[in-house]
C-alpha positions in Angstrom: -15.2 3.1 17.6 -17.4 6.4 16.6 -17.4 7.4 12.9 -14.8 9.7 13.0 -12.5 7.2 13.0 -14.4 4.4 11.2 -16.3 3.3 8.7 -19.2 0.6 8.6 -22.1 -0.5 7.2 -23.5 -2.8 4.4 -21.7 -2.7 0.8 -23.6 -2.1 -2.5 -23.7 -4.4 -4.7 -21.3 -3.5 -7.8 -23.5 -4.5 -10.7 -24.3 -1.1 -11.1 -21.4 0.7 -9.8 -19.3 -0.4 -12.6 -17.0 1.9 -14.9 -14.9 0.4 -18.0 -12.7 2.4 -20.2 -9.8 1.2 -22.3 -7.0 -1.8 -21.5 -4.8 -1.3 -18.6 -1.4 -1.8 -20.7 2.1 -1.2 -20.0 2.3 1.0 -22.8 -0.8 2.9 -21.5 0.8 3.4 -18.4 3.8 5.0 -19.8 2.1 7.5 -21.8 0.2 8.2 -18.6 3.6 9.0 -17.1 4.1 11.6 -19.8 0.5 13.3 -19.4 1.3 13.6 -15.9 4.7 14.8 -15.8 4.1 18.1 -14.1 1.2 17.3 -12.4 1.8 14.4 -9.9 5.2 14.0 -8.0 8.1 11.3 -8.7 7.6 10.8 -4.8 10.8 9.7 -2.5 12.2 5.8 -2.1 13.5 6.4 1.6 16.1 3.4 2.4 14.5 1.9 6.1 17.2 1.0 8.7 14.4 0.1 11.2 12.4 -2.2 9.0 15.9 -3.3 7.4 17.1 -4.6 10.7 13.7 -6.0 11.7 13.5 -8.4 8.2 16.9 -8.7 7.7 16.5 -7.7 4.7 16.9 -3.9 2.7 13.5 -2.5 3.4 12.6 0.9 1.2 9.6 3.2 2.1 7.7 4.4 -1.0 6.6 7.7 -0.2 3.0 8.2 -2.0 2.3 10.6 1.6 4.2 13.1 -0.2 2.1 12.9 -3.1 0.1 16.3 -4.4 -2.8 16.4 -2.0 -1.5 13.7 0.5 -1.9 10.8 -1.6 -1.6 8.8 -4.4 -5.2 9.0 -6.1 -4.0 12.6 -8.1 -2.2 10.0 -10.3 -5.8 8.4 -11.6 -7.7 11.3 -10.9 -6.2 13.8 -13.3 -5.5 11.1 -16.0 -9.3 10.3 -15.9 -10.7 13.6 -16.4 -8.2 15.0 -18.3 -9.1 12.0 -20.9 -12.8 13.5 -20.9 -14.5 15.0 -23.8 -14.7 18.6 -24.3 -18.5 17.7 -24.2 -18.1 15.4 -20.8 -16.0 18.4 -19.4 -18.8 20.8 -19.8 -21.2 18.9 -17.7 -19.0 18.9 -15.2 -18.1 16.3 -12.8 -19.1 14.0 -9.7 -16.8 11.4 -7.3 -17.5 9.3 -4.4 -14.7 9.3 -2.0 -14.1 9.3 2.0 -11.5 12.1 1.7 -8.3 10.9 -1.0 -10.1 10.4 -4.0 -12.1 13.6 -3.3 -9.1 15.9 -3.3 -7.3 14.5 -6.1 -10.5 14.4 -8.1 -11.2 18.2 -7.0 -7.3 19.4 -8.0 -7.7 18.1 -11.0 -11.0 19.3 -11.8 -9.6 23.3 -10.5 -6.3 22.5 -13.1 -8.8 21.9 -15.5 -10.9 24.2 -14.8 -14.0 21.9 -14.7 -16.8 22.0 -11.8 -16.7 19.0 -9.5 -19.2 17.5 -6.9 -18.3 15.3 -4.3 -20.1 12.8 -2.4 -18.3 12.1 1.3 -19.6 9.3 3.9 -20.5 10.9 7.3 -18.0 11.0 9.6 -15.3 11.6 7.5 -11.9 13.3 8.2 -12.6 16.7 8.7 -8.9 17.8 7.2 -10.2 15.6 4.1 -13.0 17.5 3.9 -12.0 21.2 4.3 -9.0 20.3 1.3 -12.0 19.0 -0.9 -13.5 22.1 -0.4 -10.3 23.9 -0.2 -9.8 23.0 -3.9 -13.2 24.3 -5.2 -15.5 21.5 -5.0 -18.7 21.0 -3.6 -19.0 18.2 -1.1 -22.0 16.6 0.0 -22.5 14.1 2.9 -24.4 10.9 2.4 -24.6 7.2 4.5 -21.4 6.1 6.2 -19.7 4.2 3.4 -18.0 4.8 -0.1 -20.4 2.5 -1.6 -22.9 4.7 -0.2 -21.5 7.4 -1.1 -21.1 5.8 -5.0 -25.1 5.0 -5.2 -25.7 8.9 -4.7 -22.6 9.8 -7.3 -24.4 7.3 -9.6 -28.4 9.4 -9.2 -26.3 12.9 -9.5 -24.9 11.7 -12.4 -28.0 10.3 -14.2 -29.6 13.4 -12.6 -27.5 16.1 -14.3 -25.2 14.6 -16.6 -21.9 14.9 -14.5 -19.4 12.6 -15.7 -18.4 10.2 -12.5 -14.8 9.8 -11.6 -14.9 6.2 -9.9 -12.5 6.2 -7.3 -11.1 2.9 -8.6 -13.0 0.9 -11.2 -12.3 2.6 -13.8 -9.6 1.7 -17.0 -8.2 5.4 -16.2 -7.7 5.6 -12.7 -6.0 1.7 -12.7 -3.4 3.1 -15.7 -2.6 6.1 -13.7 -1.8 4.6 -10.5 0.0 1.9 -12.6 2.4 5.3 -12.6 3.6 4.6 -9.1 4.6 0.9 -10.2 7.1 2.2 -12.6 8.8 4.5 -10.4 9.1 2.0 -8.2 11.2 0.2 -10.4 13.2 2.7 -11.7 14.1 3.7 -8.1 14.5 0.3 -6.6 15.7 -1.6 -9.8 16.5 -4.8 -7.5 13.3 -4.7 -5.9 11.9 -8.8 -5.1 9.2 -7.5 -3.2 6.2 -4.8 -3.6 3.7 -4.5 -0.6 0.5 -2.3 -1.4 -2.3 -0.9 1.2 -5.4 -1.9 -0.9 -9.3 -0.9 -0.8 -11.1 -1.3 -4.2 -8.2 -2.6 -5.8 -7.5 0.8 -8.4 -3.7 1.5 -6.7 -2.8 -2.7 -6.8 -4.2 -3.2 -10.1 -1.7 0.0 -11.7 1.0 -1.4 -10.1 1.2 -5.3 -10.8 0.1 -4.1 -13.9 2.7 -1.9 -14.4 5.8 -4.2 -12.7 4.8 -7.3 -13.9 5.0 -6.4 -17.7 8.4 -5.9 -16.7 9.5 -7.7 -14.1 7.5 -10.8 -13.8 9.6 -12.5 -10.6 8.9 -9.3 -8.7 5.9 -10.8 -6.0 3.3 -8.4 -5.4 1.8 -8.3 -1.9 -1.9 -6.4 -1.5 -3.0 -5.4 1.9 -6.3 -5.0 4.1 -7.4 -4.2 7.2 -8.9 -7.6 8.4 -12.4 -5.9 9.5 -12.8 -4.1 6.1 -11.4 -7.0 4.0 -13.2 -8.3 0.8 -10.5 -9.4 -1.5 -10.0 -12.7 -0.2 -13.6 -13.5 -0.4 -13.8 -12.2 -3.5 -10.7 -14.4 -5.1 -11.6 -17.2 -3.6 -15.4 -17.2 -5.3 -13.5 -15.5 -8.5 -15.9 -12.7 -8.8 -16.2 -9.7 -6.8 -18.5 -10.1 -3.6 -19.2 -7.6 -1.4 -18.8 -6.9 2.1 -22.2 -7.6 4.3 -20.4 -4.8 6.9 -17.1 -3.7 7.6 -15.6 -1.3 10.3 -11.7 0.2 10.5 -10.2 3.0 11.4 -8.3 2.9 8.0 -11.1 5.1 5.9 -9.0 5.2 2.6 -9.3 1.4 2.2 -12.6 1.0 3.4 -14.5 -0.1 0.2 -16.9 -2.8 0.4 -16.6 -4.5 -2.8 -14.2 -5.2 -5.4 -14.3 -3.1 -9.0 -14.4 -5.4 -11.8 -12.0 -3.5 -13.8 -9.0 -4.2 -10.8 -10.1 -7.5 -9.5 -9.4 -8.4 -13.3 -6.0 -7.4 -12.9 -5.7 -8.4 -9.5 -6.5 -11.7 -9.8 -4.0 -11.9 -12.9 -0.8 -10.6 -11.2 -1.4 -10.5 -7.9 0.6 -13.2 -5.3 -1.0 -12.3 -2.4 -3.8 -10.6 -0.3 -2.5 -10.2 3.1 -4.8 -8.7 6.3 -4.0 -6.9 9.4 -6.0 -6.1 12.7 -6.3 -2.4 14.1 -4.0 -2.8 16.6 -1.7 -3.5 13.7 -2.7 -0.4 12.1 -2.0 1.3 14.8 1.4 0.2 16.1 2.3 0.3 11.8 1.6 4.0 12.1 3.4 4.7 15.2 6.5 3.2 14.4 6.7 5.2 11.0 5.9 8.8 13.5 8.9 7.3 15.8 11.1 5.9 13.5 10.7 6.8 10.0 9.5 10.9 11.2 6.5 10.0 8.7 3.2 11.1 9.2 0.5 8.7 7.3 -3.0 8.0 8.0 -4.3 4.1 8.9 -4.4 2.9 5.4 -1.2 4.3 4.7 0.6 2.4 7.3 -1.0 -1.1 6.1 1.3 -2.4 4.3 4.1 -1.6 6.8 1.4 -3.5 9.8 2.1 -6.5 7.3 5.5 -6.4 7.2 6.1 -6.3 10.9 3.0 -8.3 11.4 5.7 -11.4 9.6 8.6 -9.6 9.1 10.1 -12.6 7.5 8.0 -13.5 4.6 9.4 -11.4 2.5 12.2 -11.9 -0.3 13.9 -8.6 -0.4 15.1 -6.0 -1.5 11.5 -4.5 -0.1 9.4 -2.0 -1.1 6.7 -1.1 1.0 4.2 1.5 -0.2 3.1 4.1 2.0 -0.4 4.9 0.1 -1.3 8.5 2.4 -0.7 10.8 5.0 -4.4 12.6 5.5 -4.6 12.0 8.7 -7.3 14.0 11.4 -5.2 15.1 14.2 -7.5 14.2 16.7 -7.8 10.5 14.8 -3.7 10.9 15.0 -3.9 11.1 19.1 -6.4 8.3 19.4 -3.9 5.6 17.1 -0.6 6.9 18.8 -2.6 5.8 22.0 -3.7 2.6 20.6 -0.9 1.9 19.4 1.2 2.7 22.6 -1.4 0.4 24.4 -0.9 -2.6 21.9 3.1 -2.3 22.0 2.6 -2.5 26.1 3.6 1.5 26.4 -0.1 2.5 27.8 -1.6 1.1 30.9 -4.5 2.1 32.2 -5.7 0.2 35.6 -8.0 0.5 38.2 -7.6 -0.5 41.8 -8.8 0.2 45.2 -7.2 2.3 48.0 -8.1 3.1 51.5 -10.3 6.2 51.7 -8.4 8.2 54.5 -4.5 10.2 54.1 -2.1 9.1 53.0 -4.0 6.3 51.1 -3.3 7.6 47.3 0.6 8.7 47.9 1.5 5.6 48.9 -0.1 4.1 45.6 1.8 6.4 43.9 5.2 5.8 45.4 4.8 2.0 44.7 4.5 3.4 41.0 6.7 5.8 41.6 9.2 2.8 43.0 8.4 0.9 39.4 8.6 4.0 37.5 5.7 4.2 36.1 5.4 7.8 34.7 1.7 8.1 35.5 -0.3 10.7 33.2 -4.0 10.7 34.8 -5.5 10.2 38.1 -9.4 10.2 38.7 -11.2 9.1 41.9 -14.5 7.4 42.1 -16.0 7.3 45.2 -19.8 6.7 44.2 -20.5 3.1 44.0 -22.8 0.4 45.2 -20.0 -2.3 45.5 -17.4 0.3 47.1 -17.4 0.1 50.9 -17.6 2.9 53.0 -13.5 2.8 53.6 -12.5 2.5 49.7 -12.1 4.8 47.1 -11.5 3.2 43.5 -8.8 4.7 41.4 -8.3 5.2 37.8 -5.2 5.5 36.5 -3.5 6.0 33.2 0.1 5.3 33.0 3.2 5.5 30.0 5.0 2.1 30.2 8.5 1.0 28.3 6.5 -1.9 27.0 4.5 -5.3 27.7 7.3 -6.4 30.4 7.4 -3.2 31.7 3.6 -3.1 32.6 3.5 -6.9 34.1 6.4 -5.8 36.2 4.3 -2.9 37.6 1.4 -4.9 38.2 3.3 -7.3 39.8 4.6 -5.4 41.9 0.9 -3.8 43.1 -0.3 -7.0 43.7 2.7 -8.0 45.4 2.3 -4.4 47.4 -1.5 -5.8 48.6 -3.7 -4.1 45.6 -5.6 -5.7 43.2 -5.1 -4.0 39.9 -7.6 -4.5 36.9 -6.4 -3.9 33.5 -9.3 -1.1 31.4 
């Protein structure tokens, strides 16, 4: 996986990248509602017949994609700085973010007309990127990871005095995503279940917060990608503990240790951390483009990959949050064909074929006989363990799913080639 599409490496330790602020209450997140009326959306609770049909149960999509700047983080972003100081505003302000944070932090910072710097891992989204930018703030590349990226945030800040917007432990940022939670309730007042894409905890921690005040029989569900996962670790030694390395397609919740000001939280109100693989991820992400006519990015399909992942686990009525819809377009081709491989719609074989006329058409009418709609064809006929009569072909196939492409290879086999699955 190259870094446009991932994120890896060793996690700082958090000792240092601490922020605290005030309690995370319920009555903190209401009057966060009213400073932010105006400013972040009321996003849509679309009803899901797919997922509804899938769990049996009434499935609802919480639509944070739709969010100002394609995500959720405007919520904590412009609560946290517009809380600052007239002082703290004048120095300005710095964030660490792979792409989400970064453009909530800089629309806020423009609306308030206060400079912000920005401190983005290499490799990230270039769409991220050019909206950071796009919104007026500088952004500076440095290492391949948030915590990376927080360590540099940290030296800027101690540097010149910019005040740093954490992109999740922080008192702030936790009451302002706590925001979402009671929308969520309001909209889906029957709601049993609440499933949340989670990274460094900030979005989970606002909204158990936030539902469990009221609703305390509502079970709260985070979500991780598997490879980028340190919640569990971390609840299970009841501090946070960071990741030794970590590497997902899903950037947004790629954070390699726990804050201490959500972890608190989490651990309080929590149920359960759930984790799903890539091909999850994937197959989560295509399903919404297919189905749901939703565009989100890897982490905002995560806590859908859970759902389908066990789709009956869950006591509904269902809310699933979708946490963002950033997505790179060329990141967005590479998932829909993961994901098409994983749900058995992708082949992609290689097999032999006598090296005179004739030899490839009737390969392709076999396929053609099996329909198989095939989308590539390359020949190789350079190799030390080809014979002088064989030409090896690569071929790259759409397939109606995992029968579909064991049918087709059957029927190769049966046909006299010997078809390897790449």
């Amino acid at each position: 996986m190259d870094p446009s599409d991932a994120v890896s490496g060793a996690s700082a330790t958090p000792a240092d990248l601490t922020e605290a602020g005030p309690p995370v209450t319920l009555a903190a997140i209401e009057a966060a509602r009213g400073r932010l009326a105006g400013t972040a959306l009321v996003t849509p609770m679309e009803t899901s017949r797919w997922l509804s049909a899938l769990t049996g149960t009434a499935v609802s999509l919480k639509c944070e994609n739709l969010q100002r700047t394609g995500s959720f983080k405007i919520r904590g972003a412009y609560l946290r700085i517009n809380n600052l100081s007239a002082d703290e505003r004048a120095r300005g302000v710095v964030a660490a973010s792979a792409g989400n944070h970064a453009q909530g932090v800089a629309l806020a910072a423009q609306m308030l007309g206060i400079k912000a710097t920005v401190f983005m891992p290499n490799g990230a989204p270039i769409p991220k990127e050019k909206a950071t930018r796009g919104y007026g703030a500088d952004v500076e590349f440095v290492g391949h990871t948030i915590d990376e990226c927080l360590v540099a945030a940290r030296e800027f800040e101690a540097r010149t005095g910019a005040v740093l917007i954490h992109p999740f432990d922080h008192a702030d940022i936790v009451t302002g995503q706590g925001t979402c939670g009671l929308e969520i309730l309001e909209q889906t007042p029957d709601v049993e279940t609440v499933i949340v894409p989670t990274g460094g905890g900030g979005f989970l921690a606002g909204i158990a917060t936030a539902i469990k005040a009221v609703r305390t029989d509502v079970r709260v569900v985070g979500v991780q990608a598997e490879s980028a996962a340190a919640y569990p670790a971390s609840l299970s030694a009841g501090k946070p503990v960071p990741l030794r390395s970590m590497a997902t397609m899903a950037d947004g919740i790629a954070v390699g240790c726990p804050g201490a000001v959500p972890f608190e939280a989490i651990q309080r109100y929590v149920d359960e951390i759930r984790t799903v693989s890539e091909e999850s991820l994937s197959t989560a992400l295509l399903a919404l483009l297919e189905r749901a006519k939703v565009v989100v990015e890897p982490a905002g399909a995560a806590a859908v990959a859970a759902l389908m992942d066990d789709p009956t686990a869950f006591a509904g009525p269902v809310v699933v949050v979708l946490s963002g819809g950033n997505i790179d377009p060329l990141l967005l081709m590479r998932v829909i064909r993961h994901g098409m491989a994983a749900q058995g719609r992708y082949l992609a074989i290689r097999c032999r074929i006598p090296d005179r006329p004739g030899g490839l058409a009737r390969l392709l009418n076999e396929l053609s006989a099996a329909d198989a709609n095939v989308l590539d064809v390359v020949h190789e006929r350079t190799s030390e363990s080809l014979p002088l009569d064989q030409v090896e072909v690569v071929l790259q196939m759409e397939m109606r799913g995992h029968s579909h492409s064991e049918q087709v290879l059957a029927k190769l086999r049966a046909g006299g080639y010997d078809p390897r699955v790449s």
